[in-house]
C-alpha positions as CSV (number, residue, x, y, z in Angstrom):
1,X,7.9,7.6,10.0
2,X,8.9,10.1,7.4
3,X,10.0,13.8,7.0
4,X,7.3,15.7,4.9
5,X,8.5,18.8,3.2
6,X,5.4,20.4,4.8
7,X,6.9,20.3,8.2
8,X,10.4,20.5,6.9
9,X,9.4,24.2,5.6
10,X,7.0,25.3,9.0
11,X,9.9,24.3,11.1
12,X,12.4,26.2,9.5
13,X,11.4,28.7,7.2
14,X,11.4,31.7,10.0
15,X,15.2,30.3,10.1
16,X,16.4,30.0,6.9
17,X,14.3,33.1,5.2
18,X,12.6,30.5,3.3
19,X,9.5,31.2,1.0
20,X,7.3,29.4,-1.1
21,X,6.9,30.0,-4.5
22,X,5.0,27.8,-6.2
23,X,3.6,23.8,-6.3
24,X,2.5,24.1,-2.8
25,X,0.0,21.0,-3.3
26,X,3.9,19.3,-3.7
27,X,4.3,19.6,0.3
28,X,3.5,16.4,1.2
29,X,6.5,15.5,-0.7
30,X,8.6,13.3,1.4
31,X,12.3,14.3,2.2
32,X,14.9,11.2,1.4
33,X,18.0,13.4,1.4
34,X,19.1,16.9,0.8
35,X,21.5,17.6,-2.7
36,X,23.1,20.8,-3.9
37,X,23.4,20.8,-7.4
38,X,24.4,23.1,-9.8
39,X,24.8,21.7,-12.9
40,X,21.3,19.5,-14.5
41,X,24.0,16.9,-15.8
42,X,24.6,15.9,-12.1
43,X,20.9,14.7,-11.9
44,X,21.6,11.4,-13.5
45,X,22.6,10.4,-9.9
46,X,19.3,11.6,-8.5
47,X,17.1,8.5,-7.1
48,X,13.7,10.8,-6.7
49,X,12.8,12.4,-3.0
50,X,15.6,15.1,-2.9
51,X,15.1,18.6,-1.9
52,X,17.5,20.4,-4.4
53,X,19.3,23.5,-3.3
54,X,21.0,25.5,-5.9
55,X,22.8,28.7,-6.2
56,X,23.0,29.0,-10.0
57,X,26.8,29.6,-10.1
58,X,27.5,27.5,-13.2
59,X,24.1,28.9,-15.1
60,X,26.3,32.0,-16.8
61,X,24.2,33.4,-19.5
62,X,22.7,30.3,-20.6
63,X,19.3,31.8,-21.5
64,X,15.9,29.3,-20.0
65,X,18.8,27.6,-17.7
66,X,16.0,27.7,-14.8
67,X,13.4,26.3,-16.5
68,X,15.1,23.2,-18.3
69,X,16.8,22.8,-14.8
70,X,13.4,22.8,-12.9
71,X,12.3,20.5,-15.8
72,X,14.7,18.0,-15.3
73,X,14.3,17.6,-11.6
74,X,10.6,16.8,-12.0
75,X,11.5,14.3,-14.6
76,X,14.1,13.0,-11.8
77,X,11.2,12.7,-8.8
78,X,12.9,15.1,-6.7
79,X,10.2,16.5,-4.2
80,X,11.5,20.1,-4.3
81,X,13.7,23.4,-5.3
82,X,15.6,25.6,-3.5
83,X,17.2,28.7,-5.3
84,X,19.5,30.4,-3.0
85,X,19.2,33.6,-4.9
86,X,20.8,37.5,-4.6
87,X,24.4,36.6,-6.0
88,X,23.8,34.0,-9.3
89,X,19.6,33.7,-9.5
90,X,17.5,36.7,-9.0
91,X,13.5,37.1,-8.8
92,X,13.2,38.3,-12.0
93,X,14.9,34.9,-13.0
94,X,11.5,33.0,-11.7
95,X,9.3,34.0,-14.4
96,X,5.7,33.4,-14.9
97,X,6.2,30.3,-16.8
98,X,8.1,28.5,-14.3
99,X,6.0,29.5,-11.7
100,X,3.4,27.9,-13.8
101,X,5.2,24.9,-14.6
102,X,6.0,24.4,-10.9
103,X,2.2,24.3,-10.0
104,X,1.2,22.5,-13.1
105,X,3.4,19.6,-11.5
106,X,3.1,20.1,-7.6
107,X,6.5,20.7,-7.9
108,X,7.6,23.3,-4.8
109,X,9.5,25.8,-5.5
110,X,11.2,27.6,-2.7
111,X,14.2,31.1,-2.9
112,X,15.9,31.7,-0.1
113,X,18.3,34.4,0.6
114,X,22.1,34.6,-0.4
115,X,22.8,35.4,3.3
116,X,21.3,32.3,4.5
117,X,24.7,30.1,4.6
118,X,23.9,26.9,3.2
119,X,25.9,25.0,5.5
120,X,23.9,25.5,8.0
121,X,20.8,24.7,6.0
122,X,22.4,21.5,4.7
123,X,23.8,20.0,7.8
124,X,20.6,21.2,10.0
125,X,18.5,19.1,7.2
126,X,21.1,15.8,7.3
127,X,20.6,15.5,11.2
128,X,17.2,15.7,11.1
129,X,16.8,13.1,8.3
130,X,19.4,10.9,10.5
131,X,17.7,11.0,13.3
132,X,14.1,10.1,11.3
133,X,16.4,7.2,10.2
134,X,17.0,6.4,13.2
135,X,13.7,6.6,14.8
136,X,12.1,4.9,12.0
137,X,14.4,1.6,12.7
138,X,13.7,1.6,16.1
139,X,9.8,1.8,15.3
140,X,10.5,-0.9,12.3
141,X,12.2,-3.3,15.0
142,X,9.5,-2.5,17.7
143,X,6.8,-3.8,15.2
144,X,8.3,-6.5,14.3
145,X,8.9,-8.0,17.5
146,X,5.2,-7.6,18.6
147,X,3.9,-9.3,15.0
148,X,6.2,-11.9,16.1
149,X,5.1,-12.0,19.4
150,X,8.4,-10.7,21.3
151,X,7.9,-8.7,24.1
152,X,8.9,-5.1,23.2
153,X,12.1,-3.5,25.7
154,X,11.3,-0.1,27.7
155,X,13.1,1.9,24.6
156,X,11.0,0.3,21.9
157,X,7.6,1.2,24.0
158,X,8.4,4.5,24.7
159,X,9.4,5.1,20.8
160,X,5.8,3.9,19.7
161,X,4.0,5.5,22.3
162,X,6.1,9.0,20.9
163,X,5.1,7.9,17.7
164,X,1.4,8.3,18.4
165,X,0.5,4.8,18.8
166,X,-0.5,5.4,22.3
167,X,-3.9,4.7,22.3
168,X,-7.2,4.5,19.9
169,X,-8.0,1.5,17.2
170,X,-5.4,-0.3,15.5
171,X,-5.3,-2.2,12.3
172,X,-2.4,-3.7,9.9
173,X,-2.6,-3.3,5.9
174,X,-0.3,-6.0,4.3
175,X,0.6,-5.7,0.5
176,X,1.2,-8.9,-1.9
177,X,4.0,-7.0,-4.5
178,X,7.6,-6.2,-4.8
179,X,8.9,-4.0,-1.9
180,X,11.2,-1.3,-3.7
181,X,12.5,1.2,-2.9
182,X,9.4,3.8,-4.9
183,X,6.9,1.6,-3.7
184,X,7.9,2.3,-0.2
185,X,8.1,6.2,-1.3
186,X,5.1,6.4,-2.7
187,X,2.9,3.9,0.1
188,X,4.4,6.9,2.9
189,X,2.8,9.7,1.2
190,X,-0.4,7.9,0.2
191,X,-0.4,7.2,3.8
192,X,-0.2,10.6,5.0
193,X,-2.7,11.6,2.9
194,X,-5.1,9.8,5.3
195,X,-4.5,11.8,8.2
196,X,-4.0,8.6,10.5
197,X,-0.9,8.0,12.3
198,X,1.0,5.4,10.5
199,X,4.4,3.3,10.3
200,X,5.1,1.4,6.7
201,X,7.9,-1.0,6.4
202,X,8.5,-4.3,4.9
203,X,7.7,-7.6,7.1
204,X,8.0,-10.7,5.7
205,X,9.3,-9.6,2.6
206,X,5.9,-7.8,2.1
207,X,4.9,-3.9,2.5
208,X,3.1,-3.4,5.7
209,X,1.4,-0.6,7.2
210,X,0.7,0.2,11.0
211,X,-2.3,2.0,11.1
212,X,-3.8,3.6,14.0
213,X,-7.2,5.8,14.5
214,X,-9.8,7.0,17.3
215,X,-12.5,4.9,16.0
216,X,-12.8,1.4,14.3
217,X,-15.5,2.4,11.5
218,X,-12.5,4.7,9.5
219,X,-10.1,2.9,9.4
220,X,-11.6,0.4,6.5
221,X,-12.8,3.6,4.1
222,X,-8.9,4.3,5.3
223,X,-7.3,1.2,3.8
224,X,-9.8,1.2,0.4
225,X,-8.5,5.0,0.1
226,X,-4.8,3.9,0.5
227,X,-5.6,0.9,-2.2
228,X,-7.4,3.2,-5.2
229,X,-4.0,5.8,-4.9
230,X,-1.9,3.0,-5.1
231,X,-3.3,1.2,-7.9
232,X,-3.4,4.7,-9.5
233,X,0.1,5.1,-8.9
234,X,1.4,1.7,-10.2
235,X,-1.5,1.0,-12.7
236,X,1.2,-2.0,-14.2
237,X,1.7,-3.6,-10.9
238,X,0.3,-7.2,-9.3
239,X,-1.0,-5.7,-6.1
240,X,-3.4,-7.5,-3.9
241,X,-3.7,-5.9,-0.5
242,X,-5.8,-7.0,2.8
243,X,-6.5,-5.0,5.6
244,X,-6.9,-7.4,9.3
245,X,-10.0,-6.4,11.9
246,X,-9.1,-3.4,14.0
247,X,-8.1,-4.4,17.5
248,X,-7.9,-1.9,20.7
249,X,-4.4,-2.6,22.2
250,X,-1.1,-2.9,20.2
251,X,-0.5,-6.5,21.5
252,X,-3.3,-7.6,19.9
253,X,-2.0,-6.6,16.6
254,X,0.0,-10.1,15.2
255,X,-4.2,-11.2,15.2
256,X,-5.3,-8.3,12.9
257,X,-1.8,-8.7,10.9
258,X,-2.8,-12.7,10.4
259,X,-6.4,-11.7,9.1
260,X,-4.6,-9.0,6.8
261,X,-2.4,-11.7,5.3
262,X,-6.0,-14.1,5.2
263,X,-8.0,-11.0,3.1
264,X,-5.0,-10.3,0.8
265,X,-4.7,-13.9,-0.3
266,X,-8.4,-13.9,-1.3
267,X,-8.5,-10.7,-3.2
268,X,-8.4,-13.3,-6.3
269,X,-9.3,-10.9,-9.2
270,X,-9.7,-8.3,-7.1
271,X,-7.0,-5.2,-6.0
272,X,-8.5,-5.3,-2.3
273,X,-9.8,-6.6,0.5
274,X,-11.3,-5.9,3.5
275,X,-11.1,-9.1,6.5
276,X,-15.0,-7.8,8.3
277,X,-16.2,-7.8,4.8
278,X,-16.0,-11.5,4.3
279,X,-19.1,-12.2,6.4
280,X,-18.9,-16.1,7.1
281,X,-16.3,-17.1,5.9
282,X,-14.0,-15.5,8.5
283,X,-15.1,-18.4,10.4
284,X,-13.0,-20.7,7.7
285,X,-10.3,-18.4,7.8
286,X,-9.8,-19.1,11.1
287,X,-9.8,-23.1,11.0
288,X,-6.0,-24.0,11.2
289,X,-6.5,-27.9,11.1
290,X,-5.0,-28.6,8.1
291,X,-5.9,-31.9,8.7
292,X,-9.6,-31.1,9.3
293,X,-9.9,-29.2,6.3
294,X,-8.6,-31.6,3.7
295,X,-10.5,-34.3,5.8
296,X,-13.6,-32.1,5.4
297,X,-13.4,-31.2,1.5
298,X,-12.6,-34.9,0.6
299,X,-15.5,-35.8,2.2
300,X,-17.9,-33.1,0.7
301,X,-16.3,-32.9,-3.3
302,X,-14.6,-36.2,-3.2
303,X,-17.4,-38.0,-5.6
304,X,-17.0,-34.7,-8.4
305,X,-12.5,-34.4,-8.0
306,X,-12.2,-38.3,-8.2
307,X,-15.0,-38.9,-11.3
308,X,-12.8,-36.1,-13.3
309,X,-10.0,-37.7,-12.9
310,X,-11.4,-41.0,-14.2
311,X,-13.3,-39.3,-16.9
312,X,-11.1,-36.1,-17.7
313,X,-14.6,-34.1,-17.0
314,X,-15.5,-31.0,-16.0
315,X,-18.3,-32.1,-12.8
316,X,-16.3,-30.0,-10.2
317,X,-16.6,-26.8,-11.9
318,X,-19.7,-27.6,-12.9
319,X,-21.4,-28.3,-9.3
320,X,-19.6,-25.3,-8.4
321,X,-20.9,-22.9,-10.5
322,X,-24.4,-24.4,-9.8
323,X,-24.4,-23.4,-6.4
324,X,-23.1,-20.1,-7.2
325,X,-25.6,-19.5,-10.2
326,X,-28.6,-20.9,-7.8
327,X,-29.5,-24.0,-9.7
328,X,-30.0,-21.2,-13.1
329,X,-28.8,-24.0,-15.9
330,X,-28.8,-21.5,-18.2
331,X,-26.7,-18.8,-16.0
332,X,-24.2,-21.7,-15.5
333,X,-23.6,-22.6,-19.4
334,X,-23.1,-18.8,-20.1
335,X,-20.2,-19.3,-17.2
336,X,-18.8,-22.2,-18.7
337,X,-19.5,-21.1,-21.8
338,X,-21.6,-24.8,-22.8
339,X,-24.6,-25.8,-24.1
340,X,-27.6,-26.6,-21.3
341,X,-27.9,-29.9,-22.5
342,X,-24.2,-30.5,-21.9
343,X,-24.8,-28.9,-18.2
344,X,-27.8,-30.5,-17.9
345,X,-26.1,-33.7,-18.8
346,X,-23.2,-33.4,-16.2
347,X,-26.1,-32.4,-13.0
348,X,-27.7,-35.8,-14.1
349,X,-24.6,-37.3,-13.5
350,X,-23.9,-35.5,-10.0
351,X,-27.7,-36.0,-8.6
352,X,-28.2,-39.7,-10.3
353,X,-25.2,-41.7,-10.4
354,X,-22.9,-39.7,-7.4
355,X,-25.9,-39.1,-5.3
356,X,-25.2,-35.2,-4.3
357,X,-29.0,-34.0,-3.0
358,X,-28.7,-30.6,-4.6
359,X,-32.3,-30.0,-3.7
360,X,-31.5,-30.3,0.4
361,X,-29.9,-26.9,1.3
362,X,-27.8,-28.1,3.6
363,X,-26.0,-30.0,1.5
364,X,-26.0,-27.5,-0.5
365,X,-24.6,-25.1,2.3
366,X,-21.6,-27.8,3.0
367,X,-20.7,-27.9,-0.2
368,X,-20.4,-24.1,-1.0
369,X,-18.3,-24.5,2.4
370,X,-16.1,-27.0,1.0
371,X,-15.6,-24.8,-2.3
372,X,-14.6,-21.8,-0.5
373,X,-12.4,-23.8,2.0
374,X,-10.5,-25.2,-1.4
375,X,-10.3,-21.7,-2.4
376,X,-8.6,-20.5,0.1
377,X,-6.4,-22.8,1.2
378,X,-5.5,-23.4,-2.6
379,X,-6.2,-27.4,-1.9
């Protein structure tokens, strides 16, 4: 849950005498607090999400004061401007160039009447950003008891069923990087951008999203969306994200937050992945037998990891990027980067002296099994 400056403005502008400016493609802004400020040396204690109200008291005849001030505030993150003007800022003061500015950078700019107390504007804003603080712990707490399994109380039901999650497809989006306090920012309104009702928070030490929609085919195109403006966002970052399978009651959702966990930790090279995308080998995800597993690749790659050991050679990699290349001796030494005769070499060794039946597709199946089931459990 979060308070968009969208519905911050509809709800109240009849109230306050608000009216939009400019940078209206800025109201999907999110609110984090509400700050008068008068002075652009006093934003050094901005964090970023602030809707700025100013009167322009201490502006005097500083000439451009508006614009470097406006300026300033962008640079800061702030998600809007209020000018409370009739006594200190005017409407001739909001020239051309700072209405252009302000749309150049999404960057709303609001005025609002000198008549318009600010008290009541300020303290109207802090309840309501209180009480989305509040709501937005009990909805945290209430999803973390069901992705641990806990039974929810009467109060935590009735919050996510107010919420929206109250009926539909549901599916969890969990997020492999650093959980600060931008990220967190930024993940909301990429979020809301999707139109689905949704709850982010960290679980587990790891960004997670609650997602909910009327039907299960969306809500994949959803999460890809929500990955491509991230990665946009924080182009530096390590992100790997997985979205779980979409399940049709909320209990259900510790399974589809288990498979989200699965798909992120096989993204690999990759930003993001889908869990239904991974065609068979959900079916290894789901093996839990740790025993079974290591049982099972020991007895498929055991000849290849045990000769490289004795030998310091390369036959593990080498088998596996035969079954990936399809036998192609020449794809596989532009892989590995060898000669064929050196990849030819090592197959002799794998068929003739450890036996592997490469031309028998099952074996050839078990073994690509094996591979991936190494892969993913990082044996």
């Amino acid at each position: 849950m979060a308070i968009f400056l969208r519905d911050l403005y509809y709800d109240t502008k009849r109230k306050y005498n608000l009216n939009l400016i400019s940078g209206g493609k800025g109201m999907e802004n999110i609110v984090s607090w509400v700050y008068i400020s008068e002075d652009i040396s006093t934003s050094t204690f901005l964090n970023g999400g602030e809707l700025i109200i100013t009167t322009g008291v201490t502006s005097g005849e500083r000439e451009d004061w508006l614009r470097a001030f406006i300026k300033e505030l962008i640079k800061r993150g702030t998600c809007g401007l209020i000018l409370n003007t009739g006594r200190y800022i005017f409407e001739e003061d909001i020239t051309d160039e700072i209405v252009r500015l302000c749309h150049r950078y999404s960057f709303p700019l609001f005025t609002m009447p000198w008549d318009t107390r600010i008290f009541d504007i300020t303290h109207d804003y802090y309840n309501r950003i209180f009480e989305d603080s509040r709501d937005d712990g009990n909805m945290t707490a209430a999803f973390q008891n069901i992705l641990m399994g806990n039974s929810l109380t009467d109060e935590q039901t009735d919050t996510i069923k107010g919420s929206g999650f109250n009926n539909g497809c549901y599916n969890v989006l969990s997020i492999d990087t650093e959980a600060t306090d931008e990220f967190m920012y930024i993940l909301q309104k990429v979020c809301n951008n999707t139109d689905l009702v949704f709850h982010a928070f960290v679980y587990d030490g790891n960004p997670t999203v609650i997602l909910r929609c009327p039907f299960s085919g969306s809500i994949a195109d959803k999460c890809s969306d929500i990955a491509e403006a991230l990665v946009a966002r924080f182009p530096d970052r390590s992100i790997h994200m997985g979205s779980g399978s979409p399940v049709l009651s909320l209990t259900e959702l510790p399974l589809s937050y288990r498979r989200a966990v699965s798909a992120r930790e096989f993204t690999a090279d990759n930003i993001y992945c889908d869990y239904n995308s991974l065609g068979f080998l959900r079916i290894l995800l789901e093996v839990n037998d740790a025993q079974l597993i290591h049982s099972f690749i020991a007895e498929q790659l055991g000849g290849v990891i045990e000769y490289d050991k004795n030998h310091h050679s390369a036959l593990t990699d080498t088998l596996y990027e035969y079954l990936k290349c399809s036998g192609s001796v020449q794809h596989i030494s532009e892989k590995m980067f060898c000669h064929r005769n050196t990849i030819n070499y090592r197959l002799r060794i794998i068929k003739e002296e450890l036996e592997y039946d490469l031309s028998n597709a099952e074996v050839r199946f078990q073994l690509m099994a094996a591979y991936k089931l190494r892969e993913i459990r990082k044996v």
